[in-house]
C-alpha positions as a printed Julia matrix, in Angstrom:
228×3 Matrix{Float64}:
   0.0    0.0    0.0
   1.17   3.15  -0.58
   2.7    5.56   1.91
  -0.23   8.51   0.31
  -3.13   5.71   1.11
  -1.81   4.67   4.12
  -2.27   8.68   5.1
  -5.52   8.87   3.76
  -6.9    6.2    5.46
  -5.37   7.61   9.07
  -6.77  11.08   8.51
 -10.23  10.15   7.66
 -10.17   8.78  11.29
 -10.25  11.79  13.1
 -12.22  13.57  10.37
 -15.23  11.26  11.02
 -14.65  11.3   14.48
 -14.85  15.33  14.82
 -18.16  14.94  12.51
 -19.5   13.07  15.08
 -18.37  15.22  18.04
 -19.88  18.25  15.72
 -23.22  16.36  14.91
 -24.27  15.59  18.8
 -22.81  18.7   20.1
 -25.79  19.76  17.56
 -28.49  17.21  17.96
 -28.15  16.74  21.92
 -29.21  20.37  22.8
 -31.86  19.82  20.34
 -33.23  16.28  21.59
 -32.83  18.14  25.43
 -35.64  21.03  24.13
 -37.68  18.5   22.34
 -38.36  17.04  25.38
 -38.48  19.86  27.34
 -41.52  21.05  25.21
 -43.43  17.67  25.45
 -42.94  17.63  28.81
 -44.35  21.27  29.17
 -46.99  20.35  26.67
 -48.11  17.43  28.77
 -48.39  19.51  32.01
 -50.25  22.16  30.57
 -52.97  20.12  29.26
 -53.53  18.99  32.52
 -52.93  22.18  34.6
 -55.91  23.54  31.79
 -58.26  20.69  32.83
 -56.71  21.14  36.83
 -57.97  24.84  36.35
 -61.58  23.74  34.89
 -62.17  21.89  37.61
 -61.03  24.49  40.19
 -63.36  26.88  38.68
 -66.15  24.86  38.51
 -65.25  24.01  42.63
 -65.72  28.14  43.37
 -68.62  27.83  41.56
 -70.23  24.95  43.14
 -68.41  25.59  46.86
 -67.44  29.02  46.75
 -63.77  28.56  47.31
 -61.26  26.69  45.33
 -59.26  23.14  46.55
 -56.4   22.69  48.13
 -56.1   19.07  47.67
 -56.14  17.61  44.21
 -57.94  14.89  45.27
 -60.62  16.47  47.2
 -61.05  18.72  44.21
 -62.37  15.75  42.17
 -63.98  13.94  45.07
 -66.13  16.93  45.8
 -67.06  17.69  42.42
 -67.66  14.26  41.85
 -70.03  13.68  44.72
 -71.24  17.74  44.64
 -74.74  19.48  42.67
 -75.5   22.43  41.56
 -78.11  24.38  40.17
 -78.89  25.24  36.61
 -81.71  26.82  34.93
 -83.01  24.86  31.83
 -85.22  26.76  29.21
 -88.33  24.66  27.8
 -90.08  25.78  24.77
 -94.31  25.26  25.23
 -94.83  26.62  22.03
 -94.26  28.1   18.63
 -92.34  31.71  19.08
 -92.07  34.15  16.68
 -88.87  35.35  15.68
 -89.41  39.06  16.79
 -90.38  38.03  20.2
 -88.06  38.64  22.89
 -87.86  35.73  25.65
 -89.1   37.79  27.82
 -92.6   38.3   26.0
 -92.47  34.55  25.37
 -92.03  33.5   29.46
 -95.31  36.35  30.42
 -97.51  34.42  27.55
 -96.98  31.04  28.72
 -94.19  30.1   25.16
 -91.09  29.24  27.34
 -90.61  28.58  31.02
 -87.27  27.9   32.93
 -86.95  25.3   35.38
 -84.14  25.2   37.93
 -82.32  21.46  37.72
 -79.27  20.28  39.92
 -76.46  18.35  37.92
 -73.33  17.02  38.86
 -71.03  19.81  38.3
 -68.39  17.96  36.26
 -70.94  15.94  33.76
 -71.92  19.76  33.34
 -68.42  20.61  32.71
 -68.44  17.31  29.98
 -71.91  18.67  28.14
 -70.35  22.02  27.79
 -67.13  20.71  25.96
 -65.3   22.56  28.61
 -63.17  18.91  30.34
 -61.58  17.02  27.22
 -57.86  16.43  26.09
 -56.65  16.58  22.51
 -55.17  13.18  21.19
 -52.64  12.28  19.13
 -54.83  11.81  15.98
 -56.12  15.55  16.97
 -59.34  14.5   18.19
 -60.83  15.89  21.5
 -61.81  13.47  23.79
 -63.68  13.89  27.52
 -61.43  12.97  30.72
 -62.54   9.74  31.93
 -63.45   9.36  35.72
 -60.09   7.67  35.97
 -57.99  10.25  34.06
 -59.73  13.01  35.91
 -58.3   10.9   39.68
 -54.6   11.01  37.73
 -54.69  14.93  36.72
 -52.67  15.18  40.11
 -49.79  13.02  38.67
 -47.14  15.22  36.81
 -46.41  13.29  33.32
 -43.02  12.01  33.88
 -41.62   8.85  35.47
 -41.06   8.08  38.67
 -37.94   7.67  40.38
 -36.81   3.85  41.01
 -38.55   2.69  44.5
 -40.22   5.86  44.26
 -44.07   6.78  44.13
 -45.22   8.99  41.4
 -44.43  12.69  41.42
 -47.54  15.32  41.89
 -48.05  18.05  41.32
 -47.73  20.7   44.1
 -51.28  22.28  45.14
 -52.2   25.24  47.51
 -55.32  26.94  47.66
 -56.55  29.43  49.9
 -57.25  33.63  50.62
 -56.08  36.84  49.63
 -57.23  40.4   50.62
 -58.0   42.65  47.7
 -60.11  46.43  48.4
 -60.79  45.39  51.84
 -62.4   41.37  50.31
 -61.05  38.04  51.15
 -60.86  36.7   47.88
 -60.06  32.99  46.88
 -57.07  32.35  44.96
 -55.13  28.51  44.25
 -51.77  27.66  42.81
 -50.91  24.06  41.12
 -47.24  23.7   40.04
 -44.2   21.91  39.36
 -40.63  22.76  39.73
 -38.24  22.11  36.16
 -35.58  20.07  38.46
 -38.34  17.37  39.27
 -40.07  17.46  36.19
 -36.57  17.14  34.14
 -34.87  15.01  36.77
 -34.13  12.39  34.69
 -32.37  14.42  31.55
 -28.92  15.43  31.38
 -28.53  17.01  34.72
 -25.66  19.9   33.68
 -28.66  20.91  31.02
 -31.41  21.03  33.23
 -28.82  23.4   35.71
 -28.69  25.66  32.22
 -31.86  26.01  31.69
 -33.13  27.04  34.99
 -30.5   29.24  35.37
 -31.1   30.66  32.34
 -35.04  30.94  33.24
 -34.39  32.51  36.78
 -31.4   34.81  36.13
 -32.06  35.88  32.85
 -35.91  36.2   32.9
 -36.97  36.59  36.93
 -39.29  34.06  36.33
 -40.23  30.48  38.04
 -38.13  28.13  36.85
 -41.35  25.49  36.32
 -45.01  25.14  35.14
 -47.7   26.43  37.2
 -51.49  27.69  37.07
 -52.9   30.22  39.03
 -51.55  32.01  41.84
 -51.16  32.52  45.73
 -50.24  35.95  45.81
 -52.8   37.41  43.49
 -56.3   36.07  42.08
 -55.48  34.68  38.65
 -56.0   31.68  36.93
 -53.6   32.26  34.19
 -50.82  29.24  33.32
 -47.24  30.39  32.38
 -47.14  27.83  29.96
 -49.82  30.2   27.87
């Protein structure tokens, strides 16, 4: 073989080594964010549906949950009222329901349903699948929305979500306010751990903001999500 070949050959070595040390200094950062996303996707649809249900519990209750479970146990087990129109005759189009209740055309009748099959006939508790359809929460689902969606630790039980619920004083009015989170280092804790150090840093020193997902608040009433 000649000496030129013999170079060749030893040179393309390290060449196709350093394209590999170029191509995952590339596509690990980019795997690392990928996941980062689904994760936060995956929390956010159920801090949305964690929300939903919250709301519906200061409807129903006139406070909001503290306990994740309690929140579906109550609505579960809970009533409330709603007022259901029923037509008793032809109305014309230029009459206002009003008109139509004084002659006799419409009544309302108060009903009590369970809050969250309310929740389910007004499309307002359902999760988008992978196909793109929207589907209700099952029963069971709804008793999981406390888990976050990542796994557990080895010997460990599954991680929840942290919940909080309770008062606030705004213009002189105790006014209810709740807070569901989780922090990045326990819903990451199983990526590369000197990238998951990055990005929080990066979150918390370059932003000011909470290094995590979270819906709602304890220090002011909102319901807002930071993932929105």
């Amino acid at each position: 073989m000649k000496a030129g070949k013999v170079i060749g050959i030893v040179l393309i070595v390290p060449i196709v080594i350093l394209a590999i040390l170029v191509y995952m200094s590339i596509i690990t950062p980019m795997r690392f964010e990928d996941e980062c996303n689904a994760r936060r996707d995956a929390c956010a649809e159920k801090l949305k549906a964690i929300r939903t249900l919250q709301e519906a519990h200061k409807t129903v209750y006139g406070r909001y949950a503290a306990d994740l479970d309690s929140l579906v146990i109550d609505l579960q087990q809970g009533k409330q009222p709603v007022v259901k129109k029923q037509t008793l005759g032809e109305i014309p189009e230029d009459m206002t329901e009003a008109e139509a209740m004084k002659q006799g055309l419409m009544r309302r009748d108060t009903v009590y349903m369970n809050p969250i099959q309310k929740l389910r006939d007004e499309k307002k508790l359902y999760k988008v699948t992978m196909q793109g359809d929207t589907v209700d929460f099952t029963d069971q689902e709804l008793r999981e929305l406390k888990y976050v969606p990542v796994k557990a630790k080895e010997g460990e039980p599954r991680l929840e979500f942290t919940s909080n619920a309770g008062m606030v004083e705004r213009g002189g009015f105790q006014v209810p306010v709740f807070e569901v989170k989780v922090d990045l280092i326990d819903l990451l804790w199983d990526l590369d751990e000197q990238s998951v150090i990055n990005k929080i840093a990066d979150i918390e020193r370059v932003s000011g903001k909470y290094a995590g997902w979270k819906v709602g608040s304890m220090d002011e009433p909102i319901t807002d999500g930071n993932f929105e």
